[in-house]
C-alpha positions in Angstrom: -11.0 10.8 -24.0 -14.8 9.2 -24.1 -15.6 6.9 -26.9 -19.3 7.6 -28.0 -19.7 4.9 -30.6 -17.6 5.3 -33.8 -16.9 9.5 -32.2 -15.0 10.2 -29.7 -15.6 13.2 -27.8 -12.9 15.1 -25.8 -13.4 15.5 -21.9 -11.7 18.7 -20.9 -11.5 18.7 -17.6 -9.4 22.1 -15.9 -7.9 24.9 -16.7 -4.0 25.6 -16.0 -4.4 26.6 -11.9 -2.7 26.1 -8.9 -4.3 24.7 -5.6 -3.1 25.2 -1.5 -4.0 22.8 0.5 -5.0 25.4 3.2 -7.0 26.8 0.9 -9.2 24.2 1.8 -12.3 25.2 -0.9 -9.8 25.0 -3.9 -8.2 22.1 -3.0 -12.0 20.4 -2.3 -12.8 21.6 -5.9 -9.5 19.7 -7.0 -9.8 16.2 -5.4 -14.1 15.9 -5.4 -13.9 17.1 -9.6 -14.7 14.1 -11.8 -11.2 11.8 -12.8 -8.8 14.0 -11.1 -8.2 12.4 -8.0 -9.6 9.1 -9.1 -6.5 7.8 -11.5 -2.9 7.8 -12.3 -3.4 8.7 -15.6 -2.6 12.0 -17.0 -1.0 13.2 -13.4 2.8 13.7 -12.2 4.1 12.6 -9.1 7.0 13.7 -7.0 8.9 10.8 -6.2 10.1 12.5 -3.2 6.5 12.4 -1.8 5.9 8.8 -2.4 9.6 7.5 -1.3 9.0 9.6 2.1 5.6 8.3 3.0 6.5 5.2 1.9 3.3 4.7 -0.6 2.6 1.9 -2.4 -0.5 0.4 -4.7 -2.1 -1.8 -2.7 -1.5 -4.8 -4.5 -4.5 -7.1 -2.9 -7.9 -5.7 -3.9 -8.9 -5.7 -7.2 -10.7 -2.4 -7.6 -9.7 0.9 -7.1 -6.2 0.7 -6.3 -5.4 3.5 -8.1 -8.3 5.9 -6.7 -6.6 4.4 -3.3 -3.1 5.3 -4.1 -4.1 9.2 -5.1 -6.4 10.0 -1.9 -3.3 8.6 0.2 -0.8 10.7 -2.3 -3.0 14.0 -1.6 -3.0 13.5 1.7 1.0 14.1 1.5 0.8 17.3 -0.7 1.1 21.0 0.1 0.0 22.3 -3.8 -1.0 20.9 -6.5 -1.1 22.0 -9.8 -3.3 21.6 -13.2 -2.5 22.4 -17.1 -5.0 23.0 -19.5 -3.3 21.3 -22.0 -4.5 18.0 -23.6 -1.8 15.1 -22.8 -3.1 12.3 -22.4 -6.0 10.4 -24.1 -7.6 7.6 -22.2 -10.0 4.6 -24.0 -13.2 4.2 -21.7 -15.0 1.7 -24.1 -13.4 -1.7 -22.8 -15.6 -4.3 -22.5 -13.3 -6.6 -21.0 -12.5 -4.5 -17.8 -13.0 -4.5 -14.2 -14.8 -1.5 -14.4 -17.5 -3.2 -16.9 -18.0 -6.1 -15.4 -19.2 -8.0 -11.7 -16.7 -9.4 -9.0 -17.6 -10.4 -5.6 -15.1 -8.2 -3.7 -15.8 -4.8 -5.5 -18.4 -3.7 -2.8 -15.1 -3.8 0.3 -12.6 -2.7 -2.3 -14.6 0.3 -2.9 -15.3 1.0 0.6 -11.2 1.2 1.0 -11.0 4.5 -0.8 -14.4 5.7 0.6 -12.7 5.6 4.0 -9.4 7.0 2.7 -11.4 10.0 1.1 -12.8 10.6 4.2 -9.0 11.5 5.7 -8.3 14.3 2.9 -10.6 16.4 5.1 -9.2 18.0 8.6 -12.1 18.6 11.4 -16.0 18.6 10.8 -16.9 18.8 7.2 -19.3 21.7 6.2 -22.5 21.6 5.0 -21.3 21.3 1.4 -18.5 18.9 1.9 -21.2 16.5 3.7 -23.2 16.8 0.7 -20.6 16.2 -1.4 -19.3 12.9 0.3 -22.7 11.6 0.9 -23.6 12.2 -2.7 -20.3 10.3 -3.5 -21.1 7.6 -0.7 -24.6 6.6 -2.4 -23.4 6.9 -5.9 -21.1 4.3 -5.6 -23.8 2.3 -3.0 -26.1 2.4 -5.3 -23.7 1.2 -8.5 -22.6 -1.7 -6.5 -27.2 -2.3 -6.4 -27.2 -2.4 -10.0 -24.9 -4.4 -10.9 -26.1 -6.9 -8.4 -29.6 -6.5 -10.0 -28.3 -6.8 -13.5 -25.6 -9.4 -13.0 -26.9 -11.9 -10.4 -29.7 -14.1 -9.9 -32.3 -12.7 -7.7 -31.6 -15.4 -4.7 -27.3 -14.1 -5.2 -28.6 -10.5 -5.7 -30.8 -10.5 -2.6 -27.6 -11.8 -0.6 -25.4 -9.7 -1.8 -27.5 -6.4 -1.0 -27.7 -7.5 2.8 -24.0 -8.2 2.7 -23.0 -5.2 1.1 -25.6 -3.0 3.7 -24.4 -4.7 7.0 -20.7 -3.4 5.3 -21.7 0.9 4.5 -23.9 0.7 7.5 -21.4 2.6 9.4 -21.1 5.3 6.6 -24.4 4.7 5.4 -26.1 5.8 9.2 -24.2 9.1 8.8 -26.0 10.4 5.7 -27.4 13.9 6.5 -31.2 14.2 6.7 -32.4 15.7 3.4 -35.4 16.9 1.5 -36.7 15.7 -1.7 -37.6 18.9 -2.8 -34.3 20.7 -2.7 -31.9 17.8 -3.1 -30.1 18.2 -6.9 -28.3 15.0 -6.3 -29.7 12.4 -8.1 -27.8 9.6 -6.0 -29.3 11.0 -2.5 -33.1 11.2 -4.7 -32.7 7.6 -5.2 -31.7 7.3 -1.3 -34.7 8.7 -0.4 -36.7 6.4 -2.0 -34.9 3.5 -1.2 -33.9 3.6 2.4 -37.4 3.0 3.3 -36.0 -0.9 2.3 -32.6 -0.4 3.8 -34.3 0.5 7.3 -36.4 -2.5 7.6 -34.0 -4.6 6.1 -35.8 -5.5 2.9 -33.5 -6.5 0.5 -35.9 -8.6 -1.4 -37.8 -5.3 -1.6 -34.3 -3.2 -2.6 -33.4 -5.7 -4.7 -37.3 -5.6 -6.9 -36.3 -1.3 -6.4 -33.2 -1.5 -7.9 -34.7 -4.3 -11.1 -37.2 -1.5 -12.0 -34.8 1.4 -11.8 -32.6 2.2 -15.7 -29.5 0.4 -15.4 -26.5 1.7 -17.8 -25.1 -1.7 -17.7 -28.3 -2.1 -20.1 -26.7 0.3 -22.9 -23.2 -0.9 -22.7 -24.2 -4.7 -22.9 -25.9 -3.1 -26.2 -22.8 -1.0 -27.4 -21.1 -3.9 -29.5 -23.6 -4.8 -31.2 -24.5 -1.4 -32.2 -21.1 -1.0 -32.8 -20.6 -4.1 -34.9 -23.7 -2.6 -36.9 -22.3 0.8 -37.4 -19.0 -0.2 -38.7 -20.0 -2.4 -41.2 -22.8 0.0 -42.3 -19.7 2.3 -42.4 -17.8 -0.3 -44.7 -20.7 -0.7 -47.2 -20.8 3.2 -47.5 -17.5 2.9 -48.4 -17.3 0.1 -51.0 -20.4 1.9 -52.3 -18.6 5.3 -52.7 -15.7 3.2 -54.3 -17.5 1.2 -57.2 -19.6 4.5 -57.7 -22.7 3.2 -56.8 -25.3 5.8 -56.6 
């Protein structure tokens, strides 16, 4: 479930449906579709599975443990299932989480699953599974950019970028060659108008990019406060209603 201020907004996200793993488009469509494969929430496991390959949560990195655990759990699996029943109902507004906030290590815990992702496939990926992964690849590239930009000075910002770079290099040099006039995917867009800085190793440059570019870290430092506003705008409604205030 997604909290949209005082709402909340149910995220449906499959139908009851059964994948094989050698059907290798179906089980794509399972593992790439947003929140399935990235949590243990709302998901069964067969203990058998983990017991036999001997899985575990990887206990030291600090992000992403669980997105970890699942790619390495799928990798294991034969068929996989869905209902499209609602069972489980997840809080997404909490301010105090990893998920909202900056930590140095997030850029090589993210990479972690990033590789592991990569082993779910088996020979050369197709046109649209490259798409896929390097639309997943520069999403989260470019997440780990805004927060630097939003969170850090420039001077810890700038540092961070060219760390972070020297570290995807590897996955970043194997993004396909695309262009900007067919691409949907608004993380490769960005790519292309970025790389320019990544290329000459500008990251005072990517750093200025990524400062004029809409951060969402923006809104959600402004959710409490809109929040606070709301409810007691809410309350006021109330006593009014109560007292009969017209």
């Amino acid at each position: 479930m997604q909290i949209f201020l005082l709402k909340s907004a149910e995220l449906h996200l499959f139908d009851e449906a059964s994948f094989v793993k050698t059907d290798v488009r179906a089980f794509d469509k399972f593992f790439t579709s947003n929140f399935l494969a990235y949590a243990p929430w709302a998901h069964l496991y067969k203990n058998q599975i983990i017991q036999a390959a001997g899985l575990k949560f990887k206990t030291d990195i600090v992000f992403g443990e669980d997105t970890l655990f699942n790619y390495q759990y799928l990798q294991h699996c034969s068929r996989i299932a869905t209902t499209g029943e609602v069972v489980y109902y997840y809080n997404r507004v909490n301010w105090g989480s990893i998920t909202k906030n900056y930590y140095p290590s997030r850029n090589k815990d993210t990479l972690f699953s990033l590789n592991e992702r990569r082993k779910l496939y088996s020979g050369e990926l197709t046109e649209a599974q490259s798409y896929k992964e390097d639309d997943q690849l520069l999403f989260t590239f470019s997440v780990l950019c805004q927060d630097y930009a939003f969170f850090l000075s420039k001077d810890s910002a700038v540092e961070k970028l060219r760390e972070t770079h020297l570290m995807y290099r590897p996955l970043l040099d194997g993004v396909g060659t695309y262009n900007g006039d067919i691409v949907q995917s608004q993380p490769i867009k960005s790519w292309l108008d970025y790389r320019r800085f990544l290329d000459e190793s500008d990251y005072e440059g990517l750093y200025e990019y990524f400062r004029g570019q809409p951060n969402f870290r923006t809104f959600e430092r402004r959710y409490p406060l809109a929040k606070s506003i709301l409810t007691r705008l809410r309350i006021f409604q109330l006593f009014q209603l109560r007292i009969g205030y017209r």
